[in-house]
Z-matrix of the N, CA and C atoms (Angstrom, degrees):
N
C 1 1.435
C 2 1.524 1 109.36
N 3 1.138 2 107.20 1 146.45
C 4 1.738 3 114.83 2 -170.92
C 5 1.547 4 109.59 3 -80.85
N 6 1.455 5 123.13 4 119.35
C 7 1.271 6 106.32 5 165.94
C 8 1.376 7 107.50 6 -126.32
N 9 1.570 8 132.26 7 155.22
C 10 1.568 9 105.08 8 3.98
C 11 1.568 10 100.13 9 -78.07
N 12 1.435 11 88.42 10 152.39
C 13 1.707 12 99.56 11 172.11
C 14 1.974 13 108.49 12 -83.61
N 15 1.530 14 96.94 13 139.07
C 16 1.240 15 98.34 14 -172.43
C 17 1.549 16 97.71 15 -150.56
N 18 1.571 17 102.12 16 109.68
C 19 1.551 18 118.38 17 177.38
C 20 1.910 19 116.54 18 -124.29
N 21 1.473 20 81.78 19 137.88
C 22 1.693 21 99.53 20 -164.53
C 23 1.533 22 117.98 21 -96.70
N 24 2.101 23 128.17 22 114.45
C 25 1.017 24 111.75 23 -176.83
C 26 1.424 25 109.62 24 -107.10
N 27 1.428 26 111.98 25 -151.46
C 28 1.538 27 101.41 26 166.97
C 29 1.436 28 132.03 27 -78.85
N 30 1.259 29 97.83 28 -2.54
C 31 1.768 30 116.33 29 -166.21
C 32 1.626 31 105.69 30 -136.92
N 33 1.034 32 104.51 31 -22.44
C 34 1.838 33 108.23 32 -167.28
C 35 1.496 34 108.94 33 -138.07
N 36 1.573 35 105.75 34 159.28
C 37 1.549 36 106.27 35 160.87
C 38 1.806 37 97.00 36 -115.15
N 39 1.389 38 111.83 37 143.50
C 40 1.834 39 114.81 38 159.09
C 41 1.496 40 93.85 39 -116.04
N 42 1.224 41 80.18 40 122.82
C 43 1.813 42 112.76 41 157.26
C 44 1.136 43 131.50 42 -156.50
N 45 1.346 44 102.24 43 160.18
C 46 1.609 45 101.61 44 175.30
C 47 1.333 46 141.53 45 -25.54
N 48 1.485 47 136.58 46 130.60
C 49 1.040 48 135.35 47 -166.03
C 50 1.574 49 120.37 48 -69.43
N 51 1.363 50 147.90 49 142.01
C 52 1.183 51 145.68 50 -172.06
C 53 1.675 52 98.52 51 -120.84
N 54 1.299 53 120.38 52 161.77
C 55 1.452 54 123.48 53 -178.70
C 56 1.665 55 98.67 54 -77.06
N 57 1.503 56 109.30 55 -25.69
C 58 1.244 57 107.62 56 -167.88
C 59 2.146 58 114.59 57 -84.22
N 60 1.246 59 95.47 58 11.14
C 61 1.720 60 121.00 59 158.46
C 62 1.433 61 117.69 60 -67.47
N 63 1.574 62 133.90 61 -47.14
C 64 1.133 63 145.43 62 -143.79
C 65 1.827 64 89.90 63 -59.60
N 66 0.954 65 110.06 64 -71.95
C 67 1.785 66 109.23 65 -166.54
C 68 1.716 67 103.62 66 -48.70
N 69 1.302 68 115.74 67 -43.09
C 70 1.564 69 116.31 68 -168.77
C 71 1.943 70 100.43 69 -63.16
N 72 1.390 71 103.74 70 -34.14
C 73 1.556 72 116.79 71 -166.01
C 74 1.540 73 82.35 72 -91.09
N 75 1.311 74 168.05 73 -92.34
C 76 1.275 75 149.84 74 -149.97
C 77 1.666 76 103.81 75 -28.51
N 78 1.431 77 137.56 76 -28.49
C 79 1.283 78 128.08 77 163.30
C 80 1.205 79 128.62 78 -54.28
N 81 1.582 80 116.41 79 -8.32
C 82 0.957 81 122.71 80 -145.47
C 83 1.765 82 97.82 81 -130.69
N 84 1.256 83 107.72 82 -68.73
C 85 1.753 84 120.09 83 164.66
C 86 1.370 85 102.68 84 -50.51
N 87 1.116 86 124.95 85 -41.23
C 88 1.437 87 112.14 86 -169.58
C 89 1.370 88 140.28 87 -110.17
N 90 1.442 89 82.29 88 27.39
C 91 1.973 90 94.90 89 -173.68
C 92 1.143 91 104.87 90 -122.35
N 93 1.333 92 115.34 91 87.70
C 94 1.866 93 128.94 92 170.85
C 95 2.061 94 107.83 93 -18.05
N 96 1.184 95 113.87 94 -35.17
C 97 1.640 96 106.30 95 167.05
C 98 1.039 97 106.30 96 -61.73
N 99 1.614 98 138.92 97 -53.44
C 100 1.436 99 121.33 98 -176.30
C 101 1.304 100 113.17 99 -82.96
N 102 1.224 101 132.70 100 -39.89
C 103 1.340 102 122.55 101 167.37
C 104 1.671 103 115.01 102 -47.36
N 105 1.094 104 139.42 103 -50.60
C 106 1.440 105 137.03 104 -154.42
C 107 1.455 106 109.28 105 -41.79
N 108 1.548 107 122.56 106 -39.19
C 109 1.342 108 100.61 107 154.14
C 110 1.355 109 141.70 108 -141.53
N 111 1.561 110 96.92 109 74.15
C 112 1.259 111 117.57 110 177.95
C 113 1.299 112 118.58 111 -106.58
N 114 1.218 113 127.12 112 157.94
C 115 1.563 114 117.33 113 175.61
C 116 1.583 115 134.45 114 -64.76
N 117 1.298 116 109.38 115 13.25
C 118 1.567 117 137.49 116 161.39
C 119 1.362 118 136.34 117 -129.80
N 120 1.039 119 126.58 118 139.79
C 121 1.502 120 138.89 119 171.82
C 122 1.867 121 94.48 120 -48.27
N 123 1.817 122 84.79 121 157.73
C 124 1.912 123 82.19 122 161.52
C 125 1.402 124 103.96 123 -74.90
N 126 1.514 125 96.67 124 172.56
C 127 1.236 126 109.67 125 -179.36
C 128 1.201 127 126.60 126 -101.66
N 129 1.834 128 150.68 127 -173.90
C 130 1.516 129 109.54 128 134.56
C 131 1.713 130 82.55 129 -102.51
N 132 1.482 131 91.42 130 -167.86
C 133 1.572 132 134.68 131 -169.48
C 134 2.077 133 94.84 132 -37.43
N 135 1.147 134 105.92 133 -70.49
C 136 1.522 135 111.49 134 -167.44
C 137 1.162 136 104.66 135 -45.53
N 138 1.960 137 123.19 136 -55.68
C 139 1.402 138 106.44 137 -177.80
C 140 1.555 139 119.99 138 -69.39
N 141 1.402 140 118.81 139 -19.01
C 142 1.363 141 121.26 140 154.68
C 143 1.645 142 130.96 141 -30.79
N 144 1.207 143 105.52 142 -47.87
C 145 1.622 144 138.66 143 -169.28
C 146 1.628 145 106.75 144 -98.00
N 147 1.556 146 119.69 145 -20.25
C 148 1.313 147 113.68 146 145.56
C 149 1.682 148 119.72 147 -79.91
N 150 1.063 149 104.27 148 -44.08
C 151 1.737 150 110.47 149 -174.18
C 152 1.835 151 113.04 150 -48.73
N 153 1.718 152 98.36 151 -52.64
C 154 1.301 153 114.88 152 177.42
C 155 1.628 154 107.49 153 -56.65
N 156 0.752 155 105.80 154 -57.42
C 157 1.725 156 122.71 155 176.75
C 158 1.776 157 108.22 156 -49.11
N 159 1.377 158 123.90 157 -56.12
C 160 1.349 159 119.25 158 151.77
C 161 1.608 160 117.01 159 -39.80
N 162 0.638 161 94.59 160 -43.76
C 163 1.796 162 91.09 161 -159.73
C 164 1.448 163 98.33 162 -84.51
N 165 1.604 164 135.87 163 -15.08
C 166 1.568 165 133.96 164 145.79
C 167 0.995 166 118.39 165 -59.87
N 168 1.446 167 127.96 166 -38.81
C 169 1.688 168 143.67 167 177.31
C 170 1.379 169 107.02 168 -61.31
N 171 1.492 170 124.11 169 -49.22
C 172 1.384 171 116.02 170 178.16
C 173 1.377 172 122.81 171 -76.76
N 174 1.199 173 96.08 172 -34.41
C 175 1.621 174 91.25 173 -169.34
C 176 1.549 175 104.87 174 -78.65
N 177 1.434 176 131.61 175 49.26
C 178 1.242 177 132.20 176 -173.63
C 179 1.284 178 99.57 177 -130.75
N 180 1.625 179 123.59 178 -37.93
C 181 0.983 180 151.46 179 169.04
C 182 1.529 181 113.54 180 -47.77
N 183 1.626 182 91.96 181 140.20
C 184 1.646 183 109.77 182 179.30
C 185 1.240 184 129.08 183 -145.37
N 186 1.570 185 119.47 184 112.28
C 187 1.340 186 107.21 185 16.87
C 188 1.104 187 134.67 186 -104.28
N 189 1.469 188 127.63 187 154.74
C 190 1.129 189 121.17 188 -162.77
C 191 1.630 190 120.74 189 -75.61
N 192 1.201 191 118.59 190 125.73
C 193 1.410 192 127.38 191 -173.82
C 194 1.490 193 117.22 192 -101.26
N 195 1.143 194 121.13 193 -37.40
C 196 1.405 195 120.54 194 -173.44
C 197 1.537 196 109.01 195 -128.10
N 198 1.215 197 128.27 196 132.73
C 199 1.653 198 133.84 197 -165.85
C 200 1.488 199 85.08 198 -120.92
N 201 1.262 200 122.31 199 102.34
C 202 1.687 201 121.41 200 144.93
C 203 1.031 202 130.84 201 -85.78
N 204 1.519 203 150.85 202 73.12
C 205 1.245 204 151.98 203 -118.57
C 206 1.426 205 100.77 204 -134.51
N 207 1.375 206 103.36 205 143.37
C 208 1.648 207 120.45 206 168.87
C 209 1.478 208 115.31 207 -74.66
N 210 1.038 209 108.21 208 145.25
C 211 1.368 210 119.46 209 176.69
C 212 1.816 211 106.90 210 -111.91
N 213 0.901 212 87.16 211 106.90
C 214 1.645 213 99.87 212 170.80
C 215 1.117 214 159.05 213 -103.91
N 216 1.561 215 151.95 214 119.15
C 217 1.722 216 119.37 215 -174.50
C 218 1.160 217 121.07 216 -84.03
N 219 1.710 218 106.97 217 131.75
C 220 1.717 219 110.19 218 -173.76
C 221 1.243 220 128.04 219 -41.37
N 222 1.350 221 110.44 220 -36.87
C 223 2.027 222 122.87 221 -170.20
C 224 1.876 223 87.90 222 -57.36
N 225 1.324 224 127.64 223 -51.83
C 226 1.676 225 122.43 224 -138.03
C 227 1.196 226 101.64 225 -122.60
N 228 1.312 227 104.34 226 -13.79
C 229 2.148 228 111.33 227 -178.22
C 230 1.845 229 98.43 228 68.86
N 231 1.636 230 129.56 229 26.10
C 232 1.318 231 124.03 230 -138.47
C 233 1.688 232 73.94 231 -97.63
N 234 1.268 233 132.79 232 122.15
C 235 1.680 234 139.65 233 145.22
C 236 1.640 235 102.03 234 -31.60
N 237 1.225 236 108.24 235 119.70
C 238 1.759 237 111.36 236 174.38
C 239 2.048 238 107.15 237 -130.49
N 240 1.486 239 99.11 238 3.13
C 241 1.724 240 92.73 239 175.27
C 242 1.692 241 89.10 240 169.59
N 243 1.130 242 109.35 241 -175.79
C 244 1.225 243 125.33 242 172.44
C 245 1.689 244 126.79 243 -138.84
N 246 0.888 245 122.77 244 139.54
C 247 1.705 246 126.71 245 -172.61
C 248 1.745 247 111.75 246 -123.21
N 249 1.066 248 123.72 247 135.49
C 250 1.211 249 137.26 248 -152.84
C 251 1.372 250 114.14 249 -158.13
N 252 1.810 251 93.68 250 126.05
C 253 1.187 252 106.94 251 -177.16
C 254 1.889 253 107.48 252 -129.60
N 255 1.755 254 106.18 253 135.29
C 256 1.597 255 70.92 254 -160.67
C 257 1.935 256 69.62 255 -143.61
N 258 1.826 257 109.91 256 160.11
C 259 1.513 258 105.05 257 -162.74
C 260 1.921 259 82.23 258 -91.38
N 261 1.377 260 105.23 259 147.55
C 262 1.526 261 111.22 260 -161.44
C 263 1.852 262 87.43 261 -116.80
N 264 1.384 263 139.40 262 34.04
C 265 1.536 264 138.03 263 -170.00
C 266 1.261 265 103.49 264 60.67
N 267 1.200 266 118.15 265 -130.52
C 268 1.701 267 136.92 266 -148.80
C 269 1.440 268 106.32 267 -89.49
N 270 1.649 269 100.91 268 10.84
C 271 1.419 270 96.56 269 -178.59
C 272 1.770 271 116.94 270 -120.40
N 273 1.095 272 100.72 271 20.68
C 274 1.175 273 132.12 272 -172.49
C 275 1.940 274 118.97 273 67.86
N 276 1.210 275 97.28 274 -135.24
C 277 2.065 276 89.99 275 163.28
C 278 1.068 277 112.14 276 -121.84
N 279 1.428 278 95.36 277 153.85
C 280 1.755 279 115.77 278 175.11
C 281 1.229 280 122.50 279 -118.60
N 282 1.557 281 101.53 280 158.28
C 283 1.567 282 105.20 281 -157.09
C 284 1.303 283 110.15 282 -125.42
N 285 1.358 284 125.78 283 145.61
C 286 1.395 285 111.54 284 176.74
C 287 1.716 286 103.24 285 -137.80
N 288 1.329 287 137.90 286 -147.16
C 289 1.325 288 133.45 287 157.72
C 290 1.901 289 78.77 288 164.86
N 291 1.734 290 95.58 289 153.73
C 292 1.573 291 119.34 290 164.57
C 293 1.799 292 98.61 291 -143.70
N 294 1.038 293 101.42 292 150.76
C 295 1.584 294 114.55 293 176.00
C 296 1.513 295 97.73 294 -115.14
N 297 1.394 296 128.35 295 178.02
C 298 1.043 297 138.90 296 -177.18
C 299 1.509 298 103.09 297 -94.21
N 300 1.308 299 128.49 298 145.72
C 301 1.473 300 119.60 299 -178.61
C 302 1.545 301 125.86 300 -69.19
N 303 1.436 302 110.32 301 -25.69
C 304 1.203 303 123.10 302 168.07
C 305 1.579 304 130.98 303 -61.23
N 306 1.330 305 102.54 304 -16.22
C 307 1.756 306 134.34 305 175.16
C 308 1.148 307 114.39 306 -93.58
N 309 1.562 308 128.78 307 -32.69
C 310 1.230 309 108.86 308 -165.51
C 311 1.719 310 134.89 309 -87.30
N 312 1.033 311 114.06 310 146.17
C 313 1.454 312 116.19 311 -177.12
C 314 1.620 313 115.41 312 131.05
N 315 1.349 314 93.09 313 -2.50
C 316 1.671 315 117.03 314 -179.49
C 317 1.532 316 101.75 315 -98.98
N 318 0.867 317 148.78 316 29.94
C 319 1.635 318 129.01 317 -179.67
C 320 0.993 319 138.47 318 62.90
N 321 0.901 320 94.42 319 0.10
C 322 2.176 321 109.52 320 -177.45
C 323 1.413 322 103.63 321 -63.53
N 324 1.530 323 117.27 322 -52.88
C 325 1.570 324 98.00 323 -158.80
C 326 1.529 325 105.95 324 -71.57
N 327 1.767 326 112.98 325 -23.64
C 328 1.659 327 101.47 326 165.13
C 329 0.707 328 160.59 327 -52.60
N 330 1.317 329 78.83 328 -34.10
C 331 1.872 330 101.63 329 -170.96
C 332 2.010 331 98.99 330 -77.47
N 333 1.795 332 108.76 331 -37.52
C 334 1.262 333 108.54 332 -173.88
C 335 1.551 334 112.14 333 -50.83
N 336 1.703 335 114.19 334 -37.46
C 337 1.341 336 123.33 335 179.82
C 338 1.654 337 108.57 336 -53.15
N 339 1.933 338 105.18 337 -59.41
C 340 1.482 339 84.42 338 172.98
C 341 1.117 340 150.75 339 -75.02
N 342 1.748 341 103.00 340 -0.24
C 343 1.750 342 121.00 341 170.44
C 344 1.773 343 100.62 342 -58.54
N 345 1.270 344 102.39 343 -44.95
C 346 1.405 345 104.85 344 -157.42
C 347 1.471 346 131.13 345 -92.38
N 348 1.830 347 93.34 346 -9.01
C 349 1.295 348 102.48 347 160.03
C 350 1.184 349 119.93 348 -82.37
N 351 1.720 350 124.55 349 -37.27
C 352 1.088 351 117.82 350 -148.60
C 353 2.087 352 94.75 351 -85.71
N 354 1.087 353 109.79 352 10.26
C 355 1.879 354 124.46 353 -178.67
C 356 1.577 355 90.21 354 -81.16
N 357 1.607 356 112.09 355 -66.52
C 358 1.073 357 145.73 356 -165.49
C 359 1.832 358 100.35 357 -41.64
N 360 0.992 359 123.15 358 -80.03
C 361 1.391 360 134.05 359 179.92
C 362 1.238 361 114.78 360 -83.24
N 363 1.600 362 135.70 361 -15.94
C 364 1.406 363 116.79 362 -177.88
C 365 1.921 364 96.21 363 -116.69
N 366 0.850 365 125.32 364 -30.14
C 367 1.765 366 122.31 365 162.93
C 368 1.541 367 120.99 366 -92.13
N 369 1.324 368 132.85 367 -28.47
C 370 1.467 369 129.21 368 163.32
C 371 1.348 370 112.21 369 -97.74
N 372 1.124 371 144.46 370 12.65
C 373 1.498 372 144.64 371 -169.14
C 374 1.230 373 107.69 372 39.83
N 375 0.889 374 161.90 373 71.81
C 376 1.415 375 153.84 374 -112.74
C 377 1.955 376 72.45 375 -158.14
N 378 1.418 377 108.81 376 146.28
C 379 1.748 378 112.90 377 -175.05
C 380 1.399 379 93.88 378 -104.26
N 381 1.796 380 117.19 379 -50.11
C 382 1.250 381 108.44 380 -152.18
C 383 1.554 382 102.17 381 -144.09
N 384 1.262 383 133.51 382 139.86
C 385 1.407 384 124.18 383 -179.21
C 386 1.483 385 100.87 384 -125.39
N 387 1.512 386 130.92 385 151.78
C 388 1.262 387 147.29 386 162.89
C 389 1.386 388 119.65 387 -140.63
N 390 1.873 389 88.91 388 165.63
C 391 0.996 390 89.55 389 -170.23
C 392 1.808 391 97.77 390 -138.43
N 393 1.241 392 122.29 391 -146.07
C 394 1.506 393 133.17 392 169.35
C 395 1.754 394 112.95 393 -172.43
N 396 1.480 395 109.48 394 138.25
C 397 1.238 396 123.55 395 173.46
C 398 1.548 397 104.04 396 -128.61
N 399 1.667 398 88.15 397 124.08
C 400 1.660 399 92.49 398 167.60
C 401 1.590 400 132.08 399 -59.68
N 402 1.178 401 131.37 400 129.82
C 403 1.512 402 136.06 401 -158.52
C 404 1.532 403 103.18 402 -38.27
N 405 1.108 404 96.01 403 -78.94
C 406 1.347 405 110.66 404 156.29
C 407 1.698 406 135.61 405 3.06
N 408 0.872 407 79.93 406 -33.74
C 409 1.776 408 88.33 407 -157.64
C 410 1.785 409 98.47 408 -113.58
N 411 1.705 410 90.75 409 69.50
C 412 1.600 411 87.99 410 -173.43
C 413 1.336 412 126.00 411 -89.67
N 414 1.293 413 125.02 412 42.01
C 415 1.618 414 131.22 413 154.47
C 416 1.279 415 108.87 414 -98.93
N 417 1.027 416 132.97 415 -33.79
C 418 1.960 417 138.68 416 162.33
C 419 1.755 418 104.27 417 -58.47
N 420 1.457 419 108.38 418 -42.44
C 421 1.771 420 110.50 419 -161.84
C 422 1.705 421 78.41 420 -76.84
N 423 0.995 422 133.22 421 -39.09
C 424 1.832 423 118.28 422 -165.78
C 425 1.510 424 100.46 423 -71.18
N 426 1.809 425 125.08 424 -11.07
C 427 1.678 426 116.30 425 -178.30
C 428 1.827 427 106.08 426 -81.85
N 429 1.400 428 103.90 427 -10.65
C 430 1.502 429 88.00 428 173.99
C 431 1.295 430 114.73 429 -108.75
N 432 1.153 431 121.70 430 32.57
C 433 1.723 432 132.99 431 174.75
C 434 1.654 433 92.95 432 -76.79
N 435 1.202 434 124.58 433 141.73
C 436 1.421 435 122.85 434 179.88
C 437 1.503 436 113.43 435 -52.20
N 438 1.289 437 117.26 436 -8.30
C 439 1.460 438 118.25 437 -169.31
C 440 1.830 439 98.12 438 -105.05
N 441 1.035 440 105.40 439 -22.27
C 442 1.702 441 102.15 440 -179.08
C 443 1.266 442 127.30 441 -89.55
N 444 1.479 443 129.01 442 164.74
C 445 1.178 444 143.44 443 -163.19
C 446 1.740 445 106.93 444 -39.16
N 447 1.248 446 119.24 445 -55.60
C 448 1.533 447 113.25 446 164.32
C 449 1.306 448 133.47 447 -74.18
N 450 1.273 449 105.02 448 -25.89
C 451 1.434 450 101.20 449 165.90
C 452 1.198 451 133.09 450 -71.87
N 453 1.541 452 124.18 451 -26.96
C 454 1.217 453 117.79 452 163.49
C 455 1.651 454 112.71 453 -86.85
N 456 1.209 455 119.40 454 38.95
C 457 1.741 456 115.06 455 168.26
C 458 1.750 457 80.43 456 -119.46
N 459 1.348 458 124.56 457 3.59
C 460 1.629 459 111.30 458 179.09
C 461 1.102 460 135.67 459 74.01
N 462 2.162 461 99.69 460 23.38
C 463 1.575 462 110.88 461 160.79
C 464 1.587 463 108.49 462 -87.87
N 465 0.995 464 115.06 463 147.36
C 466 1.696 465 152.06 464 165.85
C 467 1.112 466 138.28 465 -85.72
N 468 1.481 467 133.71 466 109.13
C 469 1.470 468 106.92 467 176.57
C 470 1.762 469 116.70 468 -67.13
N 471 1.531 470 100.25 469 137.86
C 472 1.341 471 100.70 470 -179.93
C 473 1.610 472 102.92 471 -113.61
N 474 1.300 473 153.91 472 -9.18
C 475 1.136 474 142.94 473 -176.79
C 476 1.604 475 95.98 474 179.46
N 477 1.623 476 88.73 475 174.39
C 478 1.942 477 109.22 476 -174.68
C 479 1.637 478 81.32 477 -120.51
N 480 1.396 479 126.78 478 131.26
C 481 1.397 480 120.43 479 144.27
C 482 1.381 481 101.06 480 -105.25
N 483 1.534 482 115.66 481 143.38
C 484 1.131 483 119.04 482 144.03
C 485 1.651 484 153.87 483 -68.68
N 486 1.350 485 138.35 484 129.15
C 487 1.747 486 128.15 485 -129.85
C 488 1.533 487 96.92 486 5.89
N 489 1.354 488 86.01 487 111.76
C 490 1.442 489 101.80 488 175.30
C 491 1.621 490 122.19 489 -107.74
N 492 1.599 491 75.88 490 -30.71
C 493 2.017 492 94.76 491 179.16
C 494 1.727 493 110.22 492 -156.05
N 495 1.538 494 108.25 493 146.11
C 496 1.398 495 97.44 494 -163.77
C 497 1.780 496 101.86 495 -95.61
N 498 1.298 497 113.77 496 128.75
C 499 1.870 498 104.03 497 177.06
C 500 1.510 499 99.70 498 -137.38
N 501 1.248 500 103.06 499 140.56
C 502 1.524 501 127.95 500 -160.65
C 503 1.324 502 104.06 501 9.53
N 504 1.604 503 108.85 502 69.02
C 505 1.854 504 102.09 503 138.06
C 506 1.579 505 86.94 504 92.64
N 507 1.078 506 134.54 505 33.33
C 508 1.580 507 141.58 506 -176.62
C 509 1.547 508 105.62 507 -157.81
N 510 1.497 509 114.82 508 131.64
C 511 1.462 510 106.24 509 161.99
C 512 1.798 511 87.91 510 -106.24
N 513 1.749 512 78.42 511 141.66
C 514 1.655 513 103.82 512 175.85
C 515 1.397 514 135.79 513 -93.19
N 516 1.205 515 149.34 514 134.93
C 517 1.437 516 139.43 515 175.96
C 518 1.422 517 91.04 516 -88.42
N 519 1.594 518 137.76 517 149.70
C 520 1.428 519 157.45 518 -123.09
C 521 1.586 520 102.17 519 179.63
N 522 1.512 521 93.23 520 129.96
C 523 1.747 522 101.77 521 179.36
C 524 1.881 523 88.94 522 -91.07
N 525 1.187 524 132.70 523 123.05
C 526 1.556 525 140.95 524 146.66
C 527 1.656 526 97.80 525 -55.47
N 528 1.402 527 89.99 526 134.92
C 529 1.122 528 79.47 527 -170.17
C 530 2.154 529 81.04 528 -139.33
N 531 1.578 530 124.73 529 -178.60
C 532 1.317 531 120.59 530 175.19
C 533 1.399 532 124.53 531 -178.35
N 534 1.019 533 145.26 532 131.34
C 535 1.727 534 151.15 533 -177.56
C 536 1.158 535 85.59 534 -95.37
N 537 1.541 536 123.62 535 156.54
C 538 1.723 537 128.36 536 131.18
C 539 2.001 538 99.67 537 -123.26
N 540 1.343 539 71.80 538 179.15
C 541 1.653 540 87.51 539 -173.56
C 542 1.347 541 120.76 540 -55.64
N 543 1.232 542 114.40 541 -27.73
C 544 1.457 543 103.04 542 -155.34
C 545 1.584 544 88.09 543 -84.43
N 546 1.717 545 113.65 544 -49.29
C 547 1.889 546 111.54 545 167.24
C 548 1.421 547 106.82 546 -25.49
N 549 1.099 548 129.99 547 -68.88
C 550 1.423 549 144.45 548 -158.85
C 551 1.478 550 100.10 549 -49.31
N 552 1.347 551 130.20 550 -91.00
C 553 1.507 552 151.92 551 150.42
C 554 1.525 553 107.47 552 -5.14
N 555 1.093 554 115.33 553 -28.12
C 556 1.667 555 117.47 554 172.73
C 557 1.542 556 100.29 555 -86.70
N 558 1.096 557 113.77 556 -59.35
C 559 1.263 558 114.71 557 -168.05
C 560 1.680 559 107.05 558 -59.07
N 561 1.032 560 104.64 559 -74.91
C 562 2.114 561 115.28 560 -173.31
C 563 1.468 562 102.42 561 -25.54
N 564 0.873 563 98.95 562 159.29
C 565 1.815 564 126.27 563 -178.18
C 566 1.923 565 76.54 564 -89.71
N 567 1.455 566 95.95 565 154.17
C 568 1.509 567 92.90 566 167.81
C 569 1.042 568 114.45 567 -107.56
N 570 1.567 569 139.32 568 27.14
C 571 1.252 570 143.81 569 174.14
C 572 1.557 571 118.31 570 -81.92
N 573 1.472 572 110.18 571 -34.26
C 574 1.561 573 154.05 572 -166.35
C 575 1.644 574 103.22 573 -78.28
């Protein structure tokens, strides 16, 4: 596998993380709006600079199992969120992505999904990818309505678990939610 990995969307580049990310990614770890529902508290700066630092450590590794990748804008190479795909066992891989709050509403975190799917299923064969949104958190639960941002990349709700994941000081019940390839491959332009 090529590192650093460096993939091009219509709005973003995801790639590999650099140490020199940590301050651009403290926008990101450490702003209780993007954290609120993620599977971590914010951070400060140091656990930032460990996290980033993990995600250089793995992706060196072989074979590689988990891609934590920056999400970036092409003009400045500037880190604005991160997207992540990591193999979860028998349950195939899961996906997550946060944008910075100051970014969002622009397309970034979509487009990162379709950078990273179309890696996901057309260079790793990857069958099926998932993900989960806490019930709760109903501006994400309205992106998998067939009309919303996930639903038209051809994720699904697949199940309700109950506390599924703990976020700030709450265990959560989580819509499972999942694409597979062949959804995907129907949908994409085949140029892409």
């Amino acid at each position: 596998m090529t590192y650093p990995l460096r993939l091009t969307g219509d709005k973003v580049v995801v790639r590999d993380f650099t140490i020199a990310d940590v301050d651009d990614m403290q926008r990101v770890f450490g702003d209780d709006r993007v954290t609120e529902w993620l599977s971590f508290d914010s951070r400060d700066r140091d656990a930032t600079q460990e996290r980033i630092q993990s995600a250089i450590k793995n992706a060196h590794r072989t074979p590689r199992t988990e891609f934590y990748l920056a999400v970036a804008l092409p003009d400045d190479d500037r880190a604005i969120g991160f997207v992540r795909l990591v193999h979860s066992g028998h349950e195939g891989e899961e996906i997550g992505c946060a944008i910075a709050a100051e970014e969002w509403g622009r397309g970034y975190g979509n487009d990162a999904h379709v950078v990273i799917l179309d890696y996901a299923f057309r260079e790793l064969g990857v069958e099926r990818v998932a993900g989960w949104i806490a019930l709760d958190n109903t501006t994400r639960m309205r992106a998998l309505e067939p009309d919303g941002a996930l639903g038209r990349l051809g994720f699904a709700p697949d199940e309700v678990r109950r506390d599924h994941v703990f976020i700030n000081g709450a265990w959560r019940d989580c819509m499972l939610n999942s694409v597979s390839a062949e959804e995907w491959n129907r949908r994409r332009r085949p140029d892409r």
